[in-house]
C-alpha distance (Angstrom), angle and dihedral (degrees) to the residues before:
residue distance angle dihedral
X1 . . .
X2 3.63 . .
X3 3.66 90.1 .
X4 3.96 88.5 48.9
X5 4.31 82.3 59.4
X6 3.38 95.7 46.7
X7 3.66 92.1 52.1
X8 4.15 89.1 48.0
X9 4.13 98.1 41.9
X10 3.96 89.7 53.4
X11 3.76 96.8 44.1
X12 4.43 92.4 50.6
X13 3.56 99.1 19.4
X14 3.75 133.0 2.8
X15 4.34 94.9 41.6
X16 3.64 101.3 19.8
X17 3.94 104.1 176.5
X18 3.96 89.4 -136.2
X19 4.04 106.2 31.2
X20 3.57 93.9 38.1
X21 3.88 118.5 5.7
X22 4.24 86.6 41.0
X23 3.30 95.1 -147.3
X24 3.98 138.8 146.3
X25 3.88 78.1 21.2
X26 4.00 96.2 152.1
X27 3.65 103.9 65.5
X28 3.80 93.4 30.8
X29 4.41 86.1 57.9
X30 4.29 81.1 37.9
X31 3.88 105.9 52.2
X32 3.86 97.5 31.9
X33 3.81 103.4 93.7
X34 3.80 83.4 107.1
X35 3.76 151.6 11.6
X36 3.48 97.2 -108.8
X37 3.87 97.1 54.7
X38 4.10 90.2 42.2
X39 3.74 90.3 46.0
X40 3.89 86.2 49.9
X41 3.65 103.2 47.8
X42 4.26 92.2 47.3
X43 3.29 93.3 54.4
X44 3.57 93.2 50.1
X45 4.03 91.9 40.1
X46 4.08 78.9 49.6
X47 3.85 99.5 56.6
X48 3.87 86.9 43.8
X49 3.69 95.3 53.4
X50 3.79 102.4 42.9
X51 3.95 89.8 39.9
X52 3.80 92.6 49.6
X53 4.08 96.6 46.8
X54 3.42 96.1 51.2
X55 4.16 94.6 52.7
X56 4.02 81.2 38.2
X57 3.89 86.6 57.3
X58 3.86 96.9 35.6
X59 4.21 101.2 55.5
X60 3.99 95.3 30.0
X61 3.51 93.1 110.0
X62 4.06 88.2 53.1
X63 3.79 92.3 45.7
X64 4.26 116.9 79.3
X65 3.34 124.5 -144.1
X66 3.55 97.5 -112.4
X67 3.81 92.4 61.6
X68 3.59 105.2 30.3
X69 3.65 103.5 109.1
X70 3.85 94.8 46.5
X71 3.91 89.0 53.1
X72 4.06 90.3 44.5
X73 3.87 92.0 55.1
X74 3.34 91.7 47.8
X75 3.79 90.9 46.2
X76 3.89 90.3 53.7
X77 3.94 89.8 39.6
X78 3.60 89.2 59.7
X79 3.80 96.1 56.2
X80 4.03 99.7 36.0
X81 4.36 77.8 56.7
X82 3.98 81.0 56.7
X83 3.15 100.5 48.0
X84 3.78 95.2 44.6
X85 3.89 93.2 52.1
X86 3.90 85.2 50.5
X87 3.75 96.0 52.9
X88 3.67 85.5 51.3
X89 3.80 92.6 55.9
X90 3.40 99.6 54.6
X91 3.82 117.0 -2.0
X92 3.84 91.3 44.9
X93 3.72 97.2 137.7
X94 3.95 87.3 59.8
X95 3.85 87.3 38.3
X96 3.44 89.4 70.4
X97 3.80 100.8 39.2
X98 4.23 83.5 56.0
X99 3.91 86.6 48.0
X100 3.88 104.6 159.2
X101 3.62 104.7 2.8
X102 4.11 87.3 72.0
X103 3.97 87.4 68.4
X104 3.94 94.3 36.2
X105 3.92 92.3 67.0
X106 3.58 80.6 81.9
X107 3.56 89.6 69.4
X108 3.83 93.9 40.4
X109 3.82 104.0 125.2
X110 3.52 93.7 -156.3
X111 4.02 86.8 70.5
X112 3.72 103.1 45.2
X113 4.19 80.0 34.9
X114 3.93 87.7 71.3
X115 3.97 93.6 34.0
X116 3.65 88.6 66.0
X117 3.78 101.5 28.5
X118 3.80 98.1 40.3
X119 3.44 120.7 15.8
X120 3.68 108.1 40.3
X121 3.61 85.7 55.7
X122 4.09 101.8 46.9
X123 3.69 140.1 50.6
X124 3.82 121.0 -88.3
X125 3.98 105.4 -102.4
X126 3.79 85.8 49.7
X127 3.80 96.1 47.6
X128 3.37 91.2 50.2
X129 3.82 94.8 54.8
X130 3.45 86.5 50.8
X131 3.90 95.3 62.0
X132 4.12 96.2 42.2
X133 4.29 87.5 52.9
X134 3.61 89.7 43.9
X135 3.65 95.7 39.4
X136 3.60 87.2 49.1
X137 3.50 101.5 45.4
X138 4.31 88.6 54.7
X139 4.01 80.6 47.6
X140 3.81 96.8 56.0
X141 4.36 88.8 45.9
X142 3.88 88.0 47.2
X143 4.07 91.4 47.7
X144 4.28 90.9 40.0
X145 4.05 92.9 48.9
X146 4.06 92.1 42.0
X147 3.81 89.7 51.2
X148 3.55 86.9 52.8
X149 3.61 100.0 43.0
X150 4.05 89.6 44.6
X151 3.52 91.5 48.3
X152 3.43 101.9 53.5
X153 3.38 105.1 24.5
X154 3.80 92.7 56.7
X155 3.79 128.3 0.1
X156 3.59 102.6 -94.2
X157 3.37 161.3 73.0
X158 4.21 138.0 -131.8
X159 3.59 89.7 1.2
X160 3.53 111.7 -179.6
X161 3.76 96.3 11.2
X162 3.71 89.0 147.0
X163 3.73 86.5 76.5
X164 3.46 83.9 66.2
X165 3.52 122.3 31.7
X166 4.20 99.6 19.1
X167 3.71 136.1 -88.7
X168 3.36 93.9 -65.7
X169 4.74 88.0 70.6
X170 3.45 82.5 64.2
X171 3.75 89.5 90.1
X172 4.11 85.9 59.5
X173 3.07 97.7 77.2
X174 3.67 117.5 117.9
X175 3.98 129.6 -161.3
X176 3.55 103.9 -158.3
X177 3.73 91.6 180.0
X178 4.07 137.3 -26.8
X179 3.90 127.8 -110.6
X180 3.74 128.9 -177.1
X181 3.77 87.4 -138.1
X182 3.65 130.7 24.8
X183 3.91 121.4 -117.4
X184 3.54 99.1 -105.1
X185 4.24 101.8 -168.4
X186 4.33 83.1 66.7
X187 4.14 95.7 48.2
X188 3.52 98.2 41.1
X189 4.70 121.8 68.5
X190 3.93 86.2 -91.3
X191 3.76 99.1 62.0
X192 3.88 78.3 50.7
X193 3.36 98.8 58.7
X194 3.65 101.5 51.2
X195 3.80 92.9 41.3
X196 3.87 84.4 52.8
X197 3.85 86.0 52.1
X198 4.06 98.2 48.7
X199 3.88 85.6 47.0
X200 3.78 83.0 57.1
X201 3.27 95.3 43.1
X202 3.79 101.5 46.5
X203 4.02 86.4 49.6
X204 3.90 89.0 56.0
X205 3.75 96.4 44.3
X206 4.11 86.7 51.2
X207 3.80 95.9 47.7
X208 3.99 85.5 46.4
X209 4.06 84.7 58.5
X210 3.50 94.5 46.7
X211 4.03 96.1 55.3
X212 3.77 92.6 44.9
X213 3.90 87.6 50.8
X214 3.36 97.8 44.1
X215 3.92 91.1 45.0
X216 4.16 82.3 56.1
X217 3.27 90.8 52.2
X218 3.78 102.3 51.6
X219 3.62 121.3 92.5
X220 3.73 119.7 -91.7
X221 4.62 103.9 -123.1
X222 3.22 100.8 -131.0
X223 3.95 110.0 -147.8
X224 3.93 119.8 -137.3
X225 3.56 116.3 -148.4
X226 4.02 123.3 -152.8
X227 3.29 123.7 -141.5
X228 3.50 120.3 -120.1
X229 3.72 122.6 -171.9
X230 3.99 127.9 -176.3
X231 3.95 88.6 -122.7
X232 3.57 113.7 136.1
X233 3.87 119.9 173.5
């Protein structure tokens, strides 16, 4: 069980591939001018990263050293190609707003990061966990940062979540409030960049709070001194 919490706190939290590991940065600044996109691309990532630990984990023993990391991209290419073809089936409108960055997650090093970290080194069930936390946790930073980019940059919220989930989204859609432009600095890589940084930020400021807290809340040792006199009989 413990081992099971491990596995989850580093994946969301303690060894977050984008807040602390920084990896698989480009398409997550790229695809995040909105929710939609963000929430597209991490699922995707997701599938990817739980699909490709658990083969990882299951033919390691088959695999030699020498040509492990050949066979894992392979591995991982195989799955981001089924992905992609599935996107195009039925998500094709957000297919082609993702464009490129469906057939870069091969190259994302946070998922051949945890092939050869993670999985070649642990059993299947675990390796698996290890790709849905951390697939997760790069989820939740792609979702955060598009919310913020959206919200900013133009007014609203799940905007074009039909793309995504059917016609039936398009009622999620949410206009927080209406501009005759859009705020460009949020749509456009810079607005990226310094919402990647706050994230960052905010994540260090909260771990800060924990230590101190937990620091309060440990219990003061309390050193006993002996007494030592010069008495000698």
């Amino acid at each position: 069980m413990n081992e099971i919490k491990n596995v989850s706190l580093q994946g969301l939290w303690l060894n977050n591939p984008a807040l602390v590991q920084l990896l698989g940065l480009c398409p997550l600044l790229a695809v995040t001018a909105t929710v939609t996109n963000a929430l597209g691309l991490g699922i995707a990532t997701l599938l990817v990263l739980v699909a490709s630990n658990l083969t990882v984990s299951l033919v390691k023993n088959w695999v030699t050293k020498e040509i492990r990391i050949p066979v894992f991209v392979m591995i991982i290419a195989a799955f981001v190609t089924s992905v992609e073809l599935l996107m195009s089936a039925f998500t094709y409108g957000l297919y082609q707003s993702l464009g490129i960055f469906i057939p870069l997650i091969v190259t994302n090093c946070a998922i051949i990061g945890r092939a050869e970290a993670f999985a070649s080194k642990n059993s299947a069930p675990l390796a698996a966990l290890d790709g849905l936390m951390m697939g997760l946790g790069f989820t939740l930073v792609l979702v955060v940062l598009g919310a913020f980019r959206e919200i900013l940059g133009q007014g609203t919220l799940f905007d074009g979540a039909e793309l995504l989930l059917g016609e039936w989204a398009a009622s999620l859609r949410i206009e927080l409030f209406t501009s005759d432009t859009s705020f460009l600095l949020a749509i456009l890589p810079p607005g990226a960049f310094i919402g990647m940084g706050l994230l960052i930020a905010a994540k260090n400021i909260i771990d800060a709070q924990l230590n101190e807290r937990k620091k309060q809340l440990e219990p003061v040792k309390t050193i006993e001194r002996a007494r030592v006199t010069n008495i000698t009989s």
